[in-house]
C-alpha positions, 0 to 999 in steps of 0.5 A: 146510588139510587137517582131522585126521582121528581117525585120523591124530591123534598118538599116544603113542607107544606101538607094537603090539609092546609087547605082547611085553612082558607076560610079562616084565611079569607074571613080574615082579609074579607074583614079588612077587604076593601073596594080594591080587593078580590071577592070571597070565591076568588080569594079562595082559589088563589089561596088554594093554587098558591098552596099546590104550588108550595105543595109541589116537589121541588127540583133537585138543584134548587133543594141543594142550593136551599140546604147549602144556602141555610148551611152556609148563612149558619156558618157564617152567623157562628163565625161571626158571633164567635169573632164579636165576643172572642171568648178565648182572646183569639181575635181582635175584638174585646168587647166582653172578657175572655172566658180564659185567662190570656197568659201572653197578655197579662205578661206582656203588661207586667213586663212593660210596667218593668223599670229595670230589665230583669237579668234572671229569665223564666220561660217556659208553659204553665208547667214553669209558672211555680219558679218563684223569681224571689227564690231564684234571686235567693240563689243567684243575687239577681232579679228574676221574672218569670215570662212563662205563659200557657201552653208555651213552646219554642216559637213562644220563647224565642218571641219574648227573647226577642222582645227583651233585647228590643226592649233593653238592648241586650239579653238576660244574664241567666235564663231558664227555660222548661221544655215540655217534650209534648210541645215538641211535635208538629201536630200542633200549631202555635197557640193563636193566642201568640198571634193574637197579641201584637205586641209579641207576635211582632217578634213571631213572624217567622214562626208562624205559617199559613197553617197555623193562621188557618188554624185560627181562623178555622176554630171560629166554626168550632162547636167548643169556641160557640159554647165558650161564647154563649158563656161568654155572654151568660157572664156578662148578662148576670153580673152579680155571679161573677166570681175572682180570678181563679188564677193571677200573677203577681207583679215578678210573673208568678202565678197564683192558684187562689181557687185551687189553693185555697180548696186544697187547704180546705181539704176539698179539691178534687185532684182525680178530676184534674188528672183525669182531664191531662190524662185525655189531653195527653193521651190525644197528643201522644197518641199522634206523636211520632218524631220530634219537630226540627222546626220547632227545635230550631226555634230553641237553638236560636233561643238560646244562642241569642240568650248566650250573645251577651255572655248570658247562661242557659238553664234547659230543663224537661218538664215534670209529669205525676207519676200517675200520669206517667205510669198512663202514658206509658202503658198506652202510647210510645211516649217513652221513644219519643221522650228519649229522642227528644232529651237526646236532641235537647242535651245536643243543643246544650252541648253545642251551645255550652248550656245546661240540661237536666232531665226533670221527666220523673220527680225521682230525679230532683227528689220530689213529692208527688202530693205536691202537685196541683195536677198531673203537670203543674207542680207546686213551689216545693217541688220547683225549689227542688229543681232550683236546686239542683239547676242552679249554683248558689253563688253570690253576685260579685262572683256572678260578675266574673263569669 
């Protein structure tokens, strides 16, 4: 490595020719010049000896501390903007609406507007959000809600177990619980967005470890979360081109696509865009994917065994993927072993616990229609009724009681 020589450290930047600049420089304060000032010659060589003096290298130390300086007060004017406006209702801070909806949040508020505890569960990632609690009454006799949430795993069910039984004192009768196998590895922290809702996060403590906190907080550096704010503070700017929600639940937990939707019955949604974009998603993750989370399979195994406690029955199923998106994964990654070493962990858990387990992995095995699916995850409600199905017995609420 070659050293830096005093001469070629950086300068300021200022160059020779700045010195053409003194006579406008000291005709400007000699027009102001009074008795107290120095005369027109003396000015100049002032003028001219502080400009050598900026002209001169500096030390190397004091150049470093200069770049690190203006890097470090950077950093810290970005996290700070980033946690003022939260664009993805990480933090605390809710001046400005996030710029994503809050799955966990939204929830939350409709459980607690609750009068009665519902005795049917849906838990589970936005993959689960299209299990319509009405049809599941249908099929069972009892209310259902669907506590879903974005990017769900076992951490984020066990929570809302938890939460439950805090609140009415026992557990669902008949919870339902799709798992995602990509949720099941430990790349990836729990969603901040747990941590960041206290009300559930009180019921997450022991889930949550010092990397996961760092996580969050490391991502107030991130150039994705500073664009989200900058957008963030464009919505609040223009108001008038604000638009409705493009998704929203309804008061039992179900999810409405209303953009999607309502494109799709227009005949203009683009379905190559959205599959694109799980492609890339699913693509990093299983790309680094090598074995399954005991940590996080512990967190299911409690989930449902306090789920059981009170005489409850478990529904476990492996969520759906497009089979565009499969025949994908496949060719590129070794999803395959690591699916087949996951669903062998989950029907362990059932068989241990006295659950149910069933494999929804490919849409042959409930029968389904791949153009019923909004993306390459998400299907729509006739393809969950299809996996209802086969989940569920229909039988009526007198025998229900006897189980």
């Amino acid at each position: 490595m070659l050293a830096i020589k005093p001469e070629e450290t950086p300068r300021f930047g200022l160059a020779k020719p700045t010195v053409a600049w003194f006579p406008m420089v000291s005709a400007a304060l000699a027009s102001v010049r009074g008795s107290g000032f120095p005369d027109d010659l003396t000015m100049r060589k002032a003028l001219k000896t502080a400009a050598q003096r900026l002209c001169l290298p500096l030390p190397t130390k004091v150049y470093c501390f200069l770049v690190i300086g203006m890097v470090a007060t950077s950093l810290a004017a970005v996290a700070t903007a980033n946690w003022l406006i939260n664009p993805f209702g990480q933090y605390s801070p809710n001046w400005l609406a996030p710029i994503v909806q809050d799955s966990r949040t939204e929830k939350v508020d409709l459980f607690e507007r609750l009068a009665q505890p519902p005795r049917g569960l849906v838990l589970g990632s936005s993959r689960s959000m299209k299990f319509e609690p009405g049809y599941l009454q249908e099929r069972t006799s009892i209310p259902f809600f669907n506590f879903a949430v974005n990017h769900g795993r076992p951490e984020d069910f066990l929570a809302i177990v938890r939460m439950y039984r805090d609140r009415f004192g026992c557990s669902p009768k008949t919870v339902i619980i799709g798992v995602d196998i990509a949720s099941l590895n430990d790349i990836i922290p729990n969603d901040a967005r747990l941590s960041s809702e206290p009300r559930l996060h009180a019921f997450a403590d022991d889930t949550s470890s010092w990397s996961d906190q760092f996580e969050q907080w490391t991502q107030l550096f991130s150039y994705q979360q500073l664009s989200a704010s900058l957008q963030s503070i464009g919505r609040t700017l223009r108001p008038s081109q604000k638009t409705d929600p493009v998704q929203t639940f309804d008061a039992d937990g179900l999810i409405q696509y209303r953009e999607r939707q309502t494109q799709m019955a227009a005949g203009v949604y683009d379905f190559e865009s959205a599959l694109q974009f799980n492609e890339r998603e699913f693509l990093s993750v299983f790309s680094r994917f090598n074995t399954v989370s005991k940590r996080r399979l512990s967190y299911l195994y409690e989930t449902v065994r306090l789920c059981q406690a009170n005489g409850g029955q478990v529904y476990l199923f492996a969520t759906v993927q497009h089979p565009r998106l499969r025949e994908v994964l496949v060719s590129k990654t070794r999803c395959l072993e690591v699916e087949e070493e996951a669903i062998a962990e989950l029907a362990e858990i059932a068989k241990d616990l006295g659950a149910n387990f069933i494999d929804f992995g490919t849409v042959d095995t409930f029968a389904g229609d791949p153009a019923n699916f909004i993306d390459g995850i998400h299907p729509m409600e006739s393809n969950t009724r299809l996996m209802i199905d086969r989940l569920l017995p229909r039988f009526k609420e007198s025998s229900y009681a006897l189980q």
